[in-house]
C-alpha positions in Angstrom: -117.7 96.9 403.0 -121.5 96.6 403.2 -121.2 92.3 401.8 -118.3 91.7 404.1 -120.6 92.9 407.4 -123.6 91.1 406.1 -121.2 87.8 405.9 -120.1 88.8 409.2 -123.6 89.6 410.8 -124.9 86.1 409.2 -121.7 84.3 411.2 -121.8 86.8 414.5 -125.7 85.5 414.7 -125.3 82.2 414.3 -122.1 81.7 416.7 -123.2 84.4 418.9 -120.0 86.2 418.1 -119.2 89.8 417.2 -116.1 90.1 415.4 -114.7 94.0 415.2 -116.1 95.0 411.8 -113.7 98.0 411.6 -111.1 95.5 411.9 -112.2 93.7 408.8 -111.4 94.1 404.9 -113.4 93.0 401.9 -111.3 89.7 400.7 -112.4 90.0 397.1 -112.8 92.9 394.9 -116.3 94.6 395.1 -116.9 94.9 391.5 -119.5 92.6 389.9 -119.3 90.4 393.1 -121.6 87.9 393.1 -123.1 86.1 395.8 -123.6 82.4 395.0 -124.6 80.7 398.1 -125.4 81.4 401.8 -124.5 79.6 405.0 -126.7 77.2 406.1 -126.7 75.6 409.3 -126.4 72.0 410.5 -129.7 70.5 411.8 -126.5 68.9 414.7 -123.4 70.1 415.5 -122.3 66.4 412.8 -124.9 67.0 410.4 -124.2 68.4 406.8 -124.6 72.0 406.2 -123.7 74.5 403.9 -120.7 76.4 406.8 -119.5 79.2 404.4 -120.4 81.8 402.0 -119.5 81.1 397.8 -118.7 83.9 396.0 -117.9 83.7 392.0 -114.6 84.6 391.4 -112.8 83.8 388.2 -109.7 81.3 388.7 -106.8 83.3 389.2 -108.2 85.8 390.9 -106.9 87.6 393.8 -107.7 86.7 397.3 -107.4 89.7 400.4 -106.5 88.9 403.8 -110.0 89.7 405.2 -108.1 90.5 408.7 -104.9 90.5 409.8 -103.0 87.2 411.4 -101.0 84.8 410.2 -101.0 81.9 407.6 -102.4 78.8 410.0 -103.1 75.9 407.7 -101.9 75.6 403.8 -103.1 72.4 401.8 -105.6 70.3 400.8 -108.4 69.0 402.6 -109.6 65.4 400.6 -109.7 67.0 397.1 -109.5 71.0 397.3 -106.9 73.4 398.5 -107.4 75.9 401.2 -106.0 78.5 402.8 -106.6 79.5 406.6 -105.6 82.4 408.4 -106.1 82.7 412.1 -106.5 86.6 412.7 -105.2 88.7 415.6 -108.7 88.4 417.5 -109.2 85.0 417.5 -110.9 84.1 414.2 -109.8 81.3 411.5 -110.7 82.3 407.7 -110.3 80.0 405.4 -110.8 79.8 401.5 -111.4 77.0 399.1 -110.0 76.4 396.6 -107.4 78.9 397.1 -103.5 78.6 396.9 -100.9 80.8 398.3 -97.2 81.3 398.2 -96.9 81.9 401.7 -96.1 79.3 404.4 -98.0 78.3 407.9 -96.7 81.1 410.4 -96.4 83.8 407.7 -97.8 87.3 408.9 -100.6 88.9 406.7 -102.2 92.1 407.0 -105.6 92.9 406.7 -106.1 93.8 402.8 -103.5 92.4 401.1 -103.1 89.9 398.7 -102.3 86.6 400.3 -103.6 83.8 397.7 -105.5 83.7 394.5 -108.3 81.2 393.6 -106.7 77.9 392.4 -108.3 74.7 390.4 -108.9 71.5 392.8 -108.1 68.0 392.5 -109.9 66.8 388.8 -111.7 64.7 390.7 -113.7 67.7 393.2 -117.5 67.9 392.1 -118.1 71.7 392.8 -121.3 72.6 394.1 -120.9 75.9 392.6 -118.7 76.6 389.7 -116.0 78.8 389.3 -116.8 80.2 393.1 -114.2 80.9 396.3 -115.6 79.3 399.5 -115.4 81.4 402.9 -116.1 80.3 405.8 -115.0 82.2 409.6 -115.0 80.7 412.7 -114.4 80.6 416.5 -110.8 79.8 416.9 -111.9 78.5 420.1 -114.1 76.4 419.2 
């Protein structure tokens, strides 16, 4: 529980948002989890940045609902798949490379399995191997 605040704390302090902590669920197994790469903000709101945490997760591996909502976008975005849920307090979490079984509009509740981390398009160039992106955001902008 102590990574998943300190994800949240990094995000709640750069959007000046607080979402409910208690509300939220580790989305990978705490084992051996290890921390690739940090968010990094945009110099401009158009600029590139780095607008997620990686974790290194084995392919195959399960994925959590971090909090619970429902399944708001499933597919790929230029050569990766990903996997968004927009939660009950007005969040969107999203996962790359990640694949799910479950449709746009499907409930999920906070903790359980909803996707697993899938392979991308042969022609993504990962900037960290083997590793889940997560990013959270305002769903209102």
């Amino acid at each position: 529980m102590i990574r998943i605040l300190a994800i949240y704390a990094t995000f709640s302090t750069l959007l000046l948002l607080t979402p409910p902590a208690a509300d939220w669920q580790e989305p990978f197994p705490s084992q051996d989890l290890q921390w690739e790469a940090e968010y990094v903000a945009p110099k401009t709101e158009y600029a590139a940045g780095h607008r997620g945490v990686d974790f290194r997760q084995e392919l195959n591996s399960i994925i959590k609902a971090p909090a619970a909502g429902e399944v708001s976008f499933v597919g790929l975005v230029v050569d990766r798949p990903v996997v968004t849920i927009s939660t009950a307090n007005g969040y969107l979490a999203s996962f790359e490379p990640a694949c799910t079984n479950l449709e746009v509009g499907d409930a999920v509740k906070a903790g359980s399995d909803f996707a697993w981390h899938c392979a991308p398009e042969t022609e993504y160039e990962y900037h960290c191997e083997s590793c889940i992106h997560f990013s959270v955001r305002s769903a209102y902008g």
